[in-house]
N, C-alpha and C positions, 0 to 999 in steps of 0.2 A: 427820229431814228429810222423810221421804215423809209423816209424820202430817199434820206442817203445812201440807204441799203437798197435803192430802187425800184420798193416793194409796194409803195403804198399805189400807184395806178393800180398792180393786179388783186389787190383789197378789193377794191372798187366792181372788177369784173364781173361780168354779168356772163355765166356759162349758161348756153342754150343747148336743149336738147329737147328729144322724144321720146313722149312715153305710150305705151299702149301694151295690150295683152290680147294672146294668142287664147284659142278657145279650150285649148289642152289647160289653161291655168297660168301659163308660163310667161312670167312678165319680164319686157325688154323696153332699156332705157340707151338710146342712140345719144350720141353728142358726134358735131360736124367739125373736123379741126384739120385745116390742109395745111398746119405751118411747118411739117416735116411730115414727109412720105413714108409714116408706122402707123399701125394700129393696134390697140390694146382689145383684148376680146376676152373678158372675164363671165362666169358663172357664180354666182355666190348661194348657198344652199341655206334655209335656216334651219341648219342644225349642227348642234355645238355638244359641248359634253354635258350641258344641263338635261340632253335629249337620252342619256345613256343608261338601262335598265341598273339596279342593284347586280354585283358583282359583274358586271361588264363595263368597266368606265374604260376608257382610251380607246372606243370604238370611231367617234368621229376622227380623232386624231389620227389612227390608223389607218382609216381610208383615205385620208388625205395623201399619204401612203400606196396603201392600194391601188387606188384608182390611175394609178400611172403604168399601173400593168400590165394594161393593155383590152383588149374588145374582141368583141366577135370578127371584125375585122381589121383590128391589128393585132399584129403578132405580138409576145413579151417581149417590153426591151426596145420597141420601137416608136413608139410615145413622142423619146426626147430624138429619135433619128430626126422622125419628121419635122420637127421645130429646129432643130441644130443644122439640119440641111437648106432651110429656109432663110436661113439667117438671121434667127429670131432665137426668144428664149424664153422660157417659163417656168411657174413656181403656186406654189400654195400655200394655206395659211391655217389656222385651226384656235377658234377662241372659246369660252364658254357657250357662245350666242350662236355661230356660222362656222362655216366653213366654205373658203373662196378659191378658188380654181383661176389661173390667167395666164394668156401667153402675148409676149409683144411681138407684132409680127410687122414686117413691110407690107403697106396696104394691099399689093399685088396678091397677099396669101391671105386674104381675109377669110378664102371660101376655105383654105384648111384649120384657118383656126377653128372654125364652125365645126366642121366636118368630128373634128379629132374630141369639142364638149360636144355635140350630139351622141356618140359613140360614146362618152364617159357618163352620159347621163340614161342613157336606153340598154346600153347593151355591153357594161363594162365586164371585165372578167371578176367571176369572185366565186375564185375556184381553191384549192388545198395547196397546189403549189405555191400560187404566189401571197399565199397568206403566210405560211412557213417563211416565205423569202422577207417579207415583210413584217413578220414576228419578231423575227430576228435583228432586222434593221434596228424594230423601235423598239427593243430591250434592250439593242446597244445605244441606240442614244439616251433612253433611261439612266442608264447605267454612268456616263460618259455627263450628262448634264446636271444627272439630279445627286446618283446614290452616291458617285466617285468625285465630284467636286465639292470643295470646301464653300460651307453654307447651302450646297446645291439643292438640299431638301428643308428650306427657309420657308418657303410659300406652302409647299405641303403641307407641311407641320402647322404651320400657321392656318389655314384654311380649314385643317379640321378639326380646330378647337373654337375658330370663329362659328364656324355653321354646325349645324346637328341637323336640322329637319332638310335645309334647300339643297340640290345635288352638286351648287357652286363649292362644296367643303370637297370634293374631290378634282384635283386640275384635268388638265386635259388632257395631260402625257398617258392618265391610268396609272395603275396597278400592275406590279411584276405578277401578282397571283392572277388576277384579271386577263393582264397576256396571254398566259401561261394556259389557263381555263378555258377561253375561248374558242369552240369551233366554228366550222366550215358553217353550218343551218344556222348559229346565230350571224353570221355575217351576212348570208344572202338576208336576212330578214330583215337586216338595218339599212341594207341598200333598197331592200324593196319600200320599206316604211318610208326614211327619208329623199332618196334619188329620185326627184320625180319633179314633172314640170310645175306641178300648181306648188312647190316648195322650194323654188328656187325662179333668182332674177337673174338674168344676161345683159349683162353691161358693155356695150361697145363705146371706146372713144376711137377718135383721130381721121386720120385721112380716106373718111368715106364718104360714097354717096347715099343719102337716107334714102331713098325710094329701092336704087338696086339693093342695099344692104338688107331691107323689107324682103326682098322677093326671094336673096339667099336664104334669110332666116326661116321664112316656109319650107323652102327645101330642105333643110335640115330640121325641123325641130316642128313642125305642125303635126307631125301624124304620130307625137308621140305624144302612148294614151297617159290622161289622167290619172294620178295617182286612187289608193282606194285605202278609206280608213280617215278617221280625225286625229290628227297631229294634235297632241297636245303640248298645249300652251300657258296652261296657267300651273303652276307648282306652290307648293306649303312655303308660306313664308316664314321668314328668321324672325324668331320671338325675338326682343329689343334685349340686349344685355343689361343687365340692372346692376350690375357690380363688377369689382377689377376682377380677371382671374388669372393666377401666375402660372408660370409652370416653367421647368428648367430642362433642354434639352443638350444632350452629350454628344458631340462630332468631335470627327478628324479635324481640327483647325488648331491653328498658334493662337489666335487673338479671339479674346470674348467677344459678343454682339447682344446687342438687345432689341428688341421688336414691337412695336404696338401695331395693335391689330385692331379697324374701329370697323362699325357699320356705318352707309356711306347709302343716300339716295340712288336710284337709277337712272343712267344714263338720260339725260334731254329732260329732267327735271330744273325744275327753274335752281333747288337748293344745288344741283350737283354742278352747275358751273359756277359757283362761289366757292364747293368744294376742290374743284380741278384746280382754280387759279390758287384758292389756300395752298395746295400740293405745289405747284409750282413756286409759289413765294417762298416755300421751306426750303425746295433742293434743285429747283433750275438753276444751272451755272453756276459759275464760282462764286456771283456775288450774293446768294440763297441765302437765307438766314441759318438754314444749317450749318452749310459748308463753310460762313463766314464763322460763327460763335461756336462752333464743337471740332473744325477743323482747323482752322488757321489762328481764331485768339486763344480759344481754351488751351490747343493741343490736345484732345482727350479723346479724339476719332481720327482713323487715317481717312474712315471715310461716312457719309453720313448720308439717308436720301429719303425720299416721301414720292409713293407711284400711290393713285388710286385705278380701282379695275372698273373699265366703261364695261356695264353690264345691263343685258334690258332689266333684268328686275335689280333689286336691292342690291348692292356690292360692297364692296370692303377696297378700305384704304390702309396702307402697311406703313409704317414709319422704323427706323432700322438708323442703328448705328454700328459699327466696329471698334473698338475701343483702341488706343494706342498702348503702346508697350506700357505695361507698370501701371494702367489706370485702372480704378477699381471700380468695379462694373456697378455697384450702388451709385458712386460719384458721376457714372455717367448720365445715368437716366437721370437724377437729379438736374443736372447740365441740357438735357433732353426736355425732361418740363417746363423746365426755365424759359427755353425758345418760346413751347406752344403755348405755356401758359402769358406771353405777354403779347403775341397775336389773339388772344382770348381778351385780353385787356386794353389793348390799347389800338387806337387807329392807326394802320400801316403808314407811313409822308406820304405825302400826293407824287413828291418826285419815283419812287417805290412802286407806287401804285401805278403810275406813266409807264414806267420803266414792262409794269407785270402786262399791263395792256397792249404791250407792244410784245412781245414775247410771244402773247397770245393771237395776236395777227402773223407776226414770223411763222410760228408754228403751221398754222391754218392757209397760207399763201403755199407754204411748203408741201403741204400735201396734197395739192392741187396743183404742180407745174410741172405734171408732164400727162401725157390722155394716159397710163396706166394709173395715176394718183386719181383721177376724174372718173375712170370708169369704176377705181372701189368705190370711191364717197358715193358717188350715185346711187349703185347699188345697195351700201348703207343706208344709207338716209332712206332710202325706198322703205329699206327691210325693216329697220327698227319703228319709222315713223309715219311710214305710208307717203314722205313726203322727199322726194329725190331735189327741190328746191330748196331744200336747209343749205344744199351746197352753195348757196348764193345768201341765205339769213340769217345763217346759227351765229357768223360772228355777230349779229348783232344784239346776241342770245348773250354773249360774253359780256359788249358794250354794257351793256343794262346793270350788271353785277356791280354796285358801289364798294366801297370800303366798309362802310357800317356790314353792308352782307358777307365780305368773310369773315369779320370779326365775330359776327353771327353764326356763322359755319363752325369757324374754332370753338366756340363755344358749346355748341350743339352736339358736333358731330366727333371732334375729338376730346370729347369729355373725360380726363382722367377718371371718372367713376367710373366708367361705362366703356371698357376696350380690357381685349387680351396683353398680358404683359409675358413676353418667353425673354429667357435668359439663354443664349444659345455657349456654351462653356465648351472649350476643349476636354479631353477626355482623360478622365485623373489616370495619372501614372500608374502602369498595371506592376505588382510586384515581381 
């Protein structure tokens, strides 16, 4: 499959780069790639919403936010001039774990890509105005994603009935009260805590030269000082679920849905790529075991799916169906266990299992074919595992996973004893 898709040569590839670290802390990973005149110039920070005090959660997510504001030397607003005049373009991201900063630029503007994270990471603005401005943004996109879309507060709900003790039970969007709460002193003290060179990597791909690219990155980024204080990094872990627990939640919607909620290794565990590929044999593509037996034979889902969260510590895997008109939300999860209980039971075909192993290279080639896909992994793989060459290993992290092993996973880890059950119901008719 991947020959034909004319994938399998860039399986094989061997991406070369540079690593080293500046004495401020600040580690940078170069890759050399002239086959098109861009270059990708990202910052990835390790701080996520696991990093965010009690009643301040959507602090990472908000600066991701903020920080577009502008600096001591740019003005508000001018951020995206400078990129959009360049002919370039940029964006950010915000997970439990990081937060990643990057703009793709023509190699000829490398020294602004630089120039504009130097300035996001030293001397951003984080002042009353543009936190209003940005308060507001992201209580509308709260609004607009979570509270006012149907199922839109699915993962919410679900998250903080899986966790109690780790701070993964709240997402990263935050809290409308938390928004709401938040002043100016606790802002600057999340930029001063987390913004800082010894906690964050700079990931350059594409059409550079590594030595001049060395000499720019001095100029911009060596004389900024060390942060101060220990980041913490280790947090209370999720006691093990020992039993089912239900619970039934009332939304805006036409169609019932139901939801399993499991706990789920951490990311770069040998059990959690037996988990990823389980997930993917449920609800990748059309021909998933979900979408095939609860969408197209049963009829009983319009729609059906399985996401686990890559998370550094412990995470959670969600399983979720929507029911189709006139199905009865008992008959579905019945229909629901039926699938996982015979991945619990039975060995997946080899043809099946071919099929999942190539999905899993599709997937991993994909996110690596362009120097902005190259310059995240890098800085991933840095972050989470000290080791920026999994972008050349972890498939073979995949490889390794047999069939006995998700059969093993399913059994484990989506243990019908042990996972949250929500019943997600329309809203009974008011009189």
């Amino acid at each position: 499959m991947l020959a034909a898709l004319g994938l399998g040569s860039l399986v094989a590839q061997n991406i070369q780069y540079v690593k080293y670290e500046l004495a401020n802390g600040l580690k940078v990973i170069l890759h050399e790639d002239h086959s098109t005149p861009i270059v990708a110039v990202s910052v990835m920070y390790h701080v996520g919403s696991k990093n965010e005090k009690p009643q301040r959660t959507g602090f990472a997510h908000f600066f991701e936010h903020l920080l577009f504001e502008g600096s001591e030397n740019i003005k508000r607003g001018e951020f995206d001039d400078y990129i959009n005049e360049a002919g370039g373009m940029n964006n950010a991201n915000t997970s439990f774990d990081r937060t990643y900063y990057y703009e793709v630029l023509p190699s000829n503007q490398l020294a602004l890509g630089l120039w504009l994270e130097s300035e996001r990471m030293l001397q951003a603005k984080v002042e009353q105005i543009g936190i209003e401005t940005q308060r507001q943004v992201v209580k509308e996109e709260r609004r607009q994603s979570y509270e006012n879309r149907p199922y839109g507060m699915l993962i919410e709900e679900t998250l903080k009935r899986l966790y109690r003790v780790h701070p993964y039970k709240s997402p990263p969007i935050g809290s409308m009260q938390d928004l709401n709460a938040a002043q100016e002193a606790d802002y600057k003290q999340f930029y001063k805590d987390f913004y800082r060179p010894d906690n964050a990597i700079l990931s350059i791909a594409g059409d550079i030269d590594i030595e001049q690219t060395k000499k720019l990155i001095d100029i911009y980024f060596k004389d900024i000082p060390r942060g101060k204080g220990e980041i913490q990094r280790k947090f209370p872990q999720e006691p093990p679920i020992t039993k089912v627990s239900r619970d039934t939640v009332f939304d805006n919607v036409q169609l019932p849905a139901i939801i399993y909620a499991y706990h789920i290794p951490a990311q770069g565990t040998k059990d959690f790529y037996a988990v990823k590929m389980l997930s993917m044999l449920l609800s990748q593509g059309e021909s998933s075991r979900m979408q095939k037996s609860l969408v197209d034979q049963q009829q009983k889902a319009v729609f059906a799916g399985s996401f686990p969260f890559e998370t550094e510590d412990p995470g959670a895997s969600i399983c979720f169906a929507v029911a189709n008109l006139g199905v009865d939300i008992a008959d579905l999860e019945k229909s629901m266990d039926a699938v996982i209980t015979d991945v619990q039971t039975n060995l997946i075909p080899e043809d099946e299992f071919q099929k999942l192993q190539n999905q899993v290279e599709n997937d991993f080639v994909t996110a690596n074919n362009s120097v902005a896909g190259i310059a995240e992994s890098l800085a991933q793989y840095e972050m989470y595992y000290g080791d920026a060459n999994l972008i050349n290993t972890e498939l073979e992290r995949y490889r390794k996973v047999t069939r006995e092993d998700i059969r093993a996973a399913a059994q484990k880890y989506y243990n019908h004893q042990s996972r949250i059950i929500l019943h997600w119901l329309p809203q009974p008719a008011k009189p």
